[in-house]
TORTI-173305 format. One line per field, with one value per residue (C-alpha): residue number from 0; residue in three letters; chain; x, y, z negated. Coordinates in Angstrom, 2 decimals. Each point is the difference from the previous one (the first is absolute). Layout:
# residues N
i: c(NUM, ...)
aa: c(ALA, ...)
ch: c(A, ...)
xx: c(X, ...)
yy: c(Y, ...)
zz: c(Z, ...)
This chain:
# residues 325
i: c(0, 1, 2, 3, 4, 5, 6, 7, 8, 9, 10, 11, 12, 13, 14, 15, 16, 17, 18, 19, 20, 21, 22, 23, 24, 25, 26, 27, 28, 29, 30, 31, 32, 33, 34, 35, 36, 37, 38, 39, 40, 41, 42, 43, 44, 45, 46, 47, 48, 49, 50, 51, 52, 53, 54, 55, 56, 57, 58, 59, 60, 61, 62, 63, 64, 65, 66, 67, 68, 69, 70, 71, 72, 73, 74, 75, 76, 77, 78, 79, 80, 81, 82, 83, 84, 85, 86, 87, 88, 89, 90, 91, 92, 93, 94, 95, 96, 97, 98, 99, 100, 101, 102, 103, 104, 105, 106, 107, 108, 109, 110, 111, 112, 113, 114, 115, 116, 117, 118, 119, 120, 121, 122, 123, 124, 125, 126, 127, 128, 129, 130, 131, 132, 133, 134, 135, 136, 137, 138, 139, 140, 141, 142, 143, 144, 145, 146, 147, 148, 149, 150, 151, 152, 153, 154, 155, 156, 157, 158, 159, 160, 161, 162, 163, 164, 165, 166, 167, 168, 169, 170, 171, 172, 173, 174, 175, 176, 177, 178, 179, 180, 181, 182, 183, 184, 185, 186, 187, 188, 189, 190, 191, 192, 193, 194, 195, 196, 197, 198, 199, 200, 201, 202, 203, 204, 205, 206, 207, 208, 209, 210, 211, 212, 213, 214, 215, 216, 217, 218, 219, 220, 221, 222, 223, 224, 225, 226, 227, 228, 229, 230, 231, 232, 233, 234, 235, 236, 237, 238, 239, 240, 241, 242, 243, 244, 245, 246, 247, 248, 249, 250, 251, 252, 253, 254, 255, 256, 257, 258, 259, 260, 261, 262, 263, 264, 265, 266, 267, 268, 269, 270, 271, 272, 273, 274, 275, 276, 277, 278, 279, 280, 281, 282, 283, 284, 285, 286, 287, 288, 289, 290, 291, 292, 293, 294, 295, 296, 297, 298, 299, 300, 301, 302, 303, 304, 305, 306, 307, 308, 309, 310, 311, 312, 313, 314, 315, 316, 317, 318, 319, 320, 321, 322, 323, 324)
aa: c(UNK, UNK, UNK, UNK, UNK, UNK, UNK, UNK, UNK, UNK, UNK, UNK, UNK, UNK, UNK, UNK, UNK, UNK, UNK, UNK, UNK, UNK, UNK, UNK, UNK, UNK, UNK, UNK, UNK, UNK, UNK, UNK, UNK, UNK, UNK, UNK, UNK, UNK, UNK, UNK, UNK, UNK, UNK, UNK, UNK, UNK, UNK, UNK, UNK, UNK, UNK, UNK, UNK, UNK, UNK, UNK, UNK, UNK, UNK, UNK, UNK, UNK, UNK, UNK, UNK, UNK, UNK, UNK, UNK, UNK, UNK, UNK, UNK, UNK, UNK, UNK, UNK, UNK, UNK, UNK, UNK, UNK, UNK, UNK, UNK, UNK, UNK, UNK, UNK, UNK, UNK, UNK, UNK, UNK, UNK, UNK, UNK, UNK, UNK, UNK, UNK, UNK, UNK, UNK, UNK, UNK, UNK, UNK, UNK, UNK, UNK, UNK, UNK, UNK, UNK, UNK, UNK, UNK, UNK, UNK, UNK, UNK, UNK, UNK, UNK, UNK, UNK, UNK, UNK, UNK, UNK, UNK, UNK, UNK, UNK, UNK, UNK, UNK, UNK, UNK, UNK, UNK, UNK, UNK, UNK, UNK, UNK, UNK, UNK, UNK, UNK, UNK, UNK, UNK, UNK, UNK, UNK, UNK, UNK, UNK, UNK, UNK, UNK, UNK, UNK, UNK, UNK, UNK, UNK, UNK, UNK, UNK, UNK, UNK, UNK, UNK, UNK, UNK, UNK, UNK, UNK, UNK, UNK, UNK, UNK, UNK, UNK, UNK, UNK, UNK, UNK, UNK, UNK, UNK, UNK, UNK, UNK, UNK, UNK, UNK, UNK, UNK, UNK, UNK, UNK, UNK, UNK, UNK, UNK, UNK, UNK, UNK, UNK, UNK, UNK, UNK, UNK, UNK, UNK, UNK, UNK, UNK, UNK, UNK, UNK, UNK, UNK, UNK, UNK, UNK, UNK, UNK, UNK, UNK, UNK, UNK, UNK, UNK, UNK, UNK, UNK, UNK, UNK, UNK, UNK, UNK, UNK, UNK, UNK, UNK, UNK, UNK, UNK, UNK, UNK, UNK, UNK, UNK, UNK, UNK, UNK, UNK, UNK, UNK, UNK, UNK, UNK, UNK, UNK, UNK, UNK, UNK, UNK, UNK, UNK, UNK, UNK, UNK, UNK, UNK, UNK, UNK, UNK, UNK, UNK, UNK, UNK, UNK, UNK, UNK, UNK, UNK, UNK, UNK, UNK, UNK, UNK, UNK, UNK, UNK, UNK, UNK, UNK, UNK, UNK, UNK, UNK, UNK, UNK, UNK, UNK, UNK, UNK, UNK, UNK, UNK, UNK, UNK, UNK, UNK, UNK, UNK, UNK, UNK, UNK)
ch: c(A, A, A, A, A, A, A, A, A, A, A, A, A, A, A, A, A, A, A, A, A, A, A, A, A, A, A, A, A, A, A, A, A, A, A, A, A, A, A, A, A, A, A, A, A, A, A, A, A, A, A, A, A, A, A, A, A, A, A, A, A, A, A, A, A, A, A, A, A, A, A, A, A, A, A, A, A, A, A, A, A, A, A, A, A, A, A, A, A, A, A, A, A, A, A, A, A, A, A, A, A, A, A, A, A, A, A, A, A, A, A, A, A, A, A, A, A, A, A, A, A, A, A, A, A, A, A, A, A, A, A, A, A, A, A, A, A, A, A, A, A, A, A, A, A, A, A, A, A, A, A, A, A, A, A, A, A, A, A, A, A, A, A, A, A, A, A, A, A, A, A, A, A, A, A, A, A, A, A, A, A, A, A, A, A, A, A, A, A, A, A, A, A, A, A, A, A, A, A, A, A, A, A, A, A, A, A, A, A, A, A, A, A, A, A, A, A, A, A, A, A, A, A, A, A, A, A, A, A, A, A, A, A, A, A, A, A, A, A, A, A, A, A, A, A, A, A, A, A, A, A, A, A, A, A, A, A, A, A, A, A, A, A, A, A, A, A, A, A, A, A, A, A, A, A, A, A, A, A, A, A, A, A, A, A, A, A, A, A, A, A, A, A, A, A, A, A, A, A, A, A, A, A, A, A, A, A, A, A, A, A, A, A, A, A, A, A, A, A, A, A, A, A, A, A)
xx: c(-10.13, 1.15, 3.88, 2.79, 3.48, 2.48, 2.13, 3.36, -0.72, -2.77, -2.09, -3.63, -0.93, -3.06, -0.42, -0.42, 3.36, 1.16, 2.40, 1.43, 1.96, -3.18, 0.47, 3.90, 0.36, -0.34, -3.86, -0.65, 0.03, -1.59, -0.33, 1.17, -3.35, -1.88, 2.82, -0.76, -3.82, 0.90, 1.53, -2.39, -2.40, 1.73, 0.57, -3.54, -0.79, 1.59, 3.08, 3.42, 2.89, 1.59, 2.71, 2.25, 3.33, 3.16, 0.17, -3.49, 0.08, 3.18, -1.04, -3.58, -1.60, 1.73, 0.04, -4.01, -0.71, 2.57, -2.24, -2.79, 0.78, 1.01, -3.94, -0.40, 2.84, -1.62, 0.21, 2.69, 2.32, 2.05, 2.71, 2.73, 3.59, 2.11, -1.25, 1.77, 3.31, 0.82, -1.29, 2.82, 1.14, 2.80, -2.20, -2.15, 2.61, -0.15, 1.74, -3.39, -2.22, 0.71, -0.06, -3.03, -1.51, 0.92, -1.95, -3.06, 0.01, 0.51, -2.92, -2.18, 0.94, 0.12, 2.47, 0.00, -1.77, -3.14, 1.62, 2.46, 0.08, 2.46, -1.48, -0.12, 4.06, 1.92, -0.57, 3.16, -0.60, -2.22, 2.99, 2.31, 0.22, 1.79, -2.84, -2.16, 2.96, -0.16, -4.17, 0.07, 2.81, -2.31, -2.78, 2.12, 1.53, -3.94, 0.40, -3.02, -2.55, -0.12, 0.67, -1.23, 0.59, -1.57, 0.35, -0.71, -0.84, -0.86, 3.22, 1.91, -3.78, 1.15, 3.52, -0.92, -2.27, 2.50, 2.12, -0.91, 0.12, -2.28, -3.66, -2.11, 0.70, -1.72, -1.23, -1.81, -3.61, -3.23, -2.51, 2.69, 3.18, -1.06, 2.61, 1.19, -2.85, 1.83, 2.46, 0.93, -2.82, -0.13, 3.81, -0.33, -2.86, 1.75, 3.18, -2.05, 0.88, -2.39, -0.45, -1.10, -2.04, 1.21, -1.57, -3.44, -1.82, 2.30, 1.31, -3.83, -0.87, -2.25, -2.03, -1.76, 0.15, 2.31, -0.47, 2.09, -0.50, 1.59, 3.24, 2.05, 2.28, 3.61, 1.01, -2.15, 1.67, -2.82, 1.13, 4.25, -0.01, -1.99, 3.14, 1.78, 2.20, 0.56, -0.56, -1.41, -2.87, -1.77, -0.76, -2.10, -3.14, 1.47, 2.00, -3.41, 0.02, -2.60, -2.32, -0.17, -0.51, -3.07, -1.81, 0.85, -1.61, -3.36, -0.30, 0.49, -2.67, -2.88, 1.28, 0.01, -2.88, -2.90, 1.75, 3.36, 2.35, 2.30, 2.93, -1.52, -0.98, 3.74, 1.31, -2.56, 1.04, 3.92, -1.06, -1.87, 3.38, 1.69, 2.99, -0.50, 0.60, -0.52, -1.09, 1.49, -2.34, 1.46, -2.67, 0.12, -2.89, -2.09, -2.93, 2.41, 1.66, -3.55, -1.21, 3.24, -0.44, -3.65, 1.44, 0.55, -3.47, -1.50, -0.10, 2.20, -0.45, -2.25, 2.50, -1.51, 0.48, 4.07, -0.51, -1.09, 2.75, 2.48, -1.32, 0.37, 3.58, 0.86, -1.86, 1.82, 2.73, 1.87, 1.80, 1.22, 1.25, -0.15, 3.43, 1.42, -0.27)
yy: c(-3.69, 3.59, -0.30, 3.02, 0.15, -0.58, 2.37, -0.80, -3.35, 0.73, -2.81, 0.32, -1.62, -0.08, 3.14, -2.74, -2.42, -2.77, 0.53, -3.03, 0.53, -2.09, -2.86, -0.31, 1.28, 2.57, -0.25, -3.24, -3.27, -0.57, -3.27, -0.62, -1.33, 3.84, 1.99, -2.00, 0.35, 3.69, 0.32, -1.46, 1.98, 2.93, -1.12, -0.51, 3.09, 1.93, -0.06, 0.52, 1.41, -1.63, 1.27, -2.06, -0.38, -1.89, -0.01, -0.45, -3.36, -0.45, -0.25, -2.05, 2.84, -0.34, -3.49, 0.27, 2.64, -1.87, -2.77, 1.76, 2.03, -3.38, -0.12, 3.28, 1.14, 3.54, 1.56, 2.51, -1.02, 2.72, -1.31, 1.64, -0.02, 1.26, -0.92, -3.40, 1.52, 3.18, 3.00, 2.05, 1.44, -2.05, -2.89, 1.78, -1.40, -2.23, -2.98, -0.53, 1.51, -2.87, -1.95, 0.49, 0.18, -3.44, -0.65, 1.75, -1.55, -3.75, 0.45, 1.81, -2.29, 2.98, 1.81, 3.32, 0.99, 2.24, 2.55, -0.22, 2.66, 1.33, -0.89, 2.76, 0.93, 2.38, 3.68, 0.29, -2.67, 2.56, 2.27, -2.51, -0.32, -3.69, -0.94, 0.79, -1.11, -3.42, 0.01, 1.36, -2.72, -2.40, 1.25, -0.39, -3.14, -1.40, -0.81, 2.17, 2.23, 2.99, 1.25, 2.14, 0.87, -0.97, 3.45, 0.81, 3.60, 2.52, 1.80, -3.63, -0.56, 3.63, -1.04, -3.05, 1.56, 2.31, -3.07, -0.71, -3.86, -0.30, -1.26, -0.28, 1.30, -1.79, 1.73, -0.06, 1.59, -0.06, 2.30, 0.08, 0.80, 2.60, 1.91, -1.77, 2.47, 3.21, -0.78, -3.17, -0.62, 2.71, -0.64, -3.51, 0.82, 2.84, -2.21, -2.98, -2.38, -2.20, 0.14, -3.86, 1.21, -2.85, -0.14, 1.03, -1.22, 1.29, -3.82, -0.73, 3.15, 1.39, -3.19, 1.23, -3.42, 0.44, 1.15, 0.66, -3.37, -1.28, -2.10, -0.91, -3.25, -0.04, -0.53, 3.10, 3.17, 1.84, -2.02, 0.75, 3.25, 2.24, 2.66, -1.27, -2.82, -2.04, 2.25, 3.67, 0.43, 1.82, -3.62, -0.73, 1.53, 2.84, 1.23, 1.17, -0.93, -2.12, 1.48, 2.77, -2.33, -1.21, 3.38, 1.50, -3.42, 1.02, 3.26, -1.45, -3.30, 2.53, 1.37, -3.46, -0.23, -2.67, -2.81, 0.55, -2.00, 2.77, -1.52, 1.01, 3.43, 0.14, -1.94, 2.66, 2.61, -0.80, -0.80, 3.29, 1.47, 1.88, -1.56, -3.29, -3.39, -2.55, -0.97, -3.36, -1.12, -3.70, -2.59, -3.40, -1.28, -0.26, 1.62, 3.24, 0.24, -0.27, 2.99, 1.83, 0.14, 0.87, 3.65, 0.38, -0.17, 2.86, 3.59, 2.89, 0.83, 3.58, 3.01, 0.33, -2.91, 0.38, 3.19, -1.87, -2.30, 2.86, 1.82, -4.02, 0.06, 3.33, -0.07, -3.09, -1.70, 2.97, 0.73, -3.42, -0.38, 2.46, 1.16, -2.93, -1.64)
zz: c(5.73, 1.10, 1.13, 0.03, 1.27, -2.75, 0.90, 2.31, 0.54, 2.27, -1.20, -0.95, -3.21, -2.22, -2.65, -2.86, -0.04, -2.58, -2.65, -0.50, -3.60, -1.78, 1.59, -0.23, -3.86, -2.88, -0.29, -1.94, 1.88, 3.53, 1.09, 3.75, 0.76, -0.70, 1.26, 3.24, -0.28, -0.70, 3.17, 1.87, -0.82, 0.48, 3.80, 0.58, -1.36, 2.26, -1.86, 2.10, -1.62, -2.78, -2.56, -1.86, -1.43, -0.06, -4.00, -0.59, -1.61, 0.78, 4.03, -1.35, 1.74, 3.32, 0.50, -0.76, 2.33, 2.86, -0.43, 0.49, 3.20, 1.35, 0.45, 0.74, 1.88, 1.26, -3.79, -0.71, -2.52, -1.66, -2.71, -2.34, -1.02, -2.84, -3.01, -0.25, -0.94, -3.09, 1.01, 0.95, 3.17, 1.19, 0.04, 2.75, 3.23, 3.18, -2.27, -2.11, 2.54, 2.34, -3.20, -0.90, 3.80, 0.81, -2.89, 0.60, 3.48, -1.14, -2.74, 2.68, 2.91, 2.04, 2.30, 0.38, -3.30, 0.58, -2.35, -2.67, -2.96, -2.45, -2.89, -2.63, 0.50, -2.22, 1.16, 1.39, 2.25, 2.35, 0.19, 1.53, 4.05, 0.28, -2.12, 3.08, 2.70, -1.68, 0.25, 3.92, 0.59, -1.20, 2.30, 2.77, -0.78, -0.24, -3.53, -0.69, 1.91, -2.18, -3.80, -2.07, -4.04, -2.82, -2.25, -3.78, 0.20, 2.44, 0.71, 0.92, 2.79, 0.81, 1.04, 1.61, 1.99, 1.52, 1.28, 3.31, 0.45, -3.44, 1.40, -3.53, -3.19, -2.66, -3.16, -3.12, 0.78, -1.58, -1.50, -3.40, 2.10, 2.32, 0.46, 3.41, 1.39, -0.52, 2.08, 1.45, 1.91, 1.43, 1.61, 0.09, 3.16, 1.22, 0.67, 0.82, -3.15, -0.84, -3.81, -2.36, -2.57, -3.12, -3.78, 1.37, -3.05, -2.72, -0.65, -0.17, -2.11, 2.62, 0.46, -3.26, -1.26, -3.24, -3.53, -2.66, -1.49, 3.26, -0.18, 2.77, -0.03, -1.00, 4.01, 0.91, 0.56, -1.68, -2.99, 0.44, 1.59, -1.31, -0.81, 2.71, -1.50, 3.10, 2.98, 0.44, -2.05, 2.97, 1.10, -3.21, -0.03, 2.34, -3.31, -1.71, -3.90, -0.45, -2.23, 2.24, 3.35, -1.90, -0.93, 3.44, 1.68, -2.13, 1.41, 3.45, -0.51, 0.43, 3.27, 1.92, 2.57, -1.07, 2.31, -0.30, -2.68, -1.80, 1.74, 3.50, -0.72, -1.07, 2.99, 1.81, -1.59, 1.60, 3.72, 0.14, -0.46, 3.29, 0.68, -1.74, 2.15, -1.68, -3.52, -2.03, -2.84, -1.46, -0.64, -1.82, 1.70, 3.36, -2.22, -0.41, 3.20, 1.52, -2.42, 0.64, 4.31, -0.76, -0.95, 3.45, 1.17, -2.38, 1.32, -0.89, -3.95, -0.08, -0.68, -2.65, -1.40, 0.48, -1.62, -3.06, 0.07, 0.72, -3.21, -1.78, 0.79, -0.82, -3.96, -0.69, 2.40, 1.55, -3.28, -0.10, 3.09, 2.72, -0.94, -0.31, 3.55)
């Protein structure tokens, strides 16, 4: 699999990761058994970084993916923090972030942690040096070997990207939230920031798969959050109503190369993106991560192709959602 730098940490991982939320929560059961299959077949696919979370599942989704780089201790194992206490400012200090690091580290069985992100903080959070002073302290202290955010919209991956010490920021991008392109991008590679492409699929929209008969199960957060009732509805189907998901994935379908499954051309259609590290599509299965790192091995989408998919987004998702995030 083709590799890039992600960013300030120097290491070289390949373009198509694993997002880890499936298997820990918030997308219908998954047995232990196929998230471990999953990530097996991920790793012999090419597969090396790996994204996951210390409140997905409660830390399910940690303790899986420790076990697993037990076996495969060469993968790159990037985490979060933040989201296990009320989202306001004051909780974002060196009291819960060495809280929650020790954590992280027990679950993962691993010491310094590959990378540790804020995890979707309040917006003032990005504003606030001893934020950062508690992060580099951390760094030093070998707690962790770099950090990076987590961000909501464009202006907080903006902000983050002008801190020096931040290494990734990681970011809601796919062919129906393309604003990232404009302009964070662009200054993530100018000032070397690796950027984690997250929601590639549209929670699943872009695999083409669903209808509007479709019904997700009470524990899925296509089922709970579709106006953003439990987190930000940016998560859920990147904040696209559904309806309107649906009729722009049916002028998409007939743009996908004989070949290629519709969630490729999309996962395509976001490495061919300057700037872009690494992308995190979840899978439930070793059938899906397999599909998933296949992306990798297609050529660059025709312009013209993007062109279409530019003039997709702009009929019927940019009014949704461009200025929103």
């Amino acid at each position: 699999m083709e590799e890039r730098v992600l960013g300030r940490t120097g290491a070289s991982v390949g373009v198509v990761g694993f997002g880890a939320w499936q298997i820990g929560a918030d997308w219908s059961e998954v047995s232990e058994d196929d998230a471990a299959a999953a990530l097996e077949a991920a790793a012999a696919a090419g597969v090396t970084f790996y994204d996951t979370a210390d409140v997905y599942g409660d830390g399910r989704s940690e303790r899986i993916v420790g076990a697993f780089r037990k076996a495969h201790p060469g993968v790159f194992v990037a985490t979060k923090m933040g989201r296990r206490a009320e989202q306001v400012h004051a909780n974002y200090g060196e009291a819960n972030f060495l809280s929650w690091n020790d954590d992280s580290r027990s679950r993962l069985d691993m010491t310094p942690l590959d990378l540790v992100q804020l995890h979707c903080p309040p917006t003032s959070v990005y504003g606030d040096d001893a934020v950062f002073a508690v992060l580099d302290a951390m760094v030093a202290d070998g707690r962790i070997a770099h950090y990076g955010v987590s961000v909501e919209t464009c202006e907080e991956a903006l902000a983050a990207i002008a801190r020096p010490g931040v290494a990734t920021v990681q970011i809601i991008l796919n062919p129906f939230r393309q604003k990232p392109l404009e302009r964070v991008l662009p200054a993530a590679a100018e000032a070397g920031v690796g950027i984690i492409a997250r929601v590639p699929l549209a929670s699943g929209l872009l695999s083409g798969k669903y209808t509007a008969a479709t019904e997700f199960a009470a524990d899925d957060h296509r089922n709970y959050n579709r106006r953003g009732e439990a987190f930000d509805v940016g998560e859920t189907f990147a904040g696209v109503d559904f309806a309107t998901g649906l009729a722009a994935v049916e002028r998409i379908r007939p743009l996908v190369p004989e070949g290629m499954t519709m969630a490729q051309f999309a996962l395509r259609w976001i490495l061919d993106q300057p700037g872009l590290s690494v992308v995190i599509p979840g899978a439930r299965n070793a059938a899906q991560a397999e599909a998933n790192a296949a992306a990798a091995a297609f050529a660059p989408l025709p312009e013209d192709l993007h062109d279409e998919v530019r003039k997709v987004y702009d009929d019927l998702i940019r009014p949704q959602v461009h200025d929103r995030w």
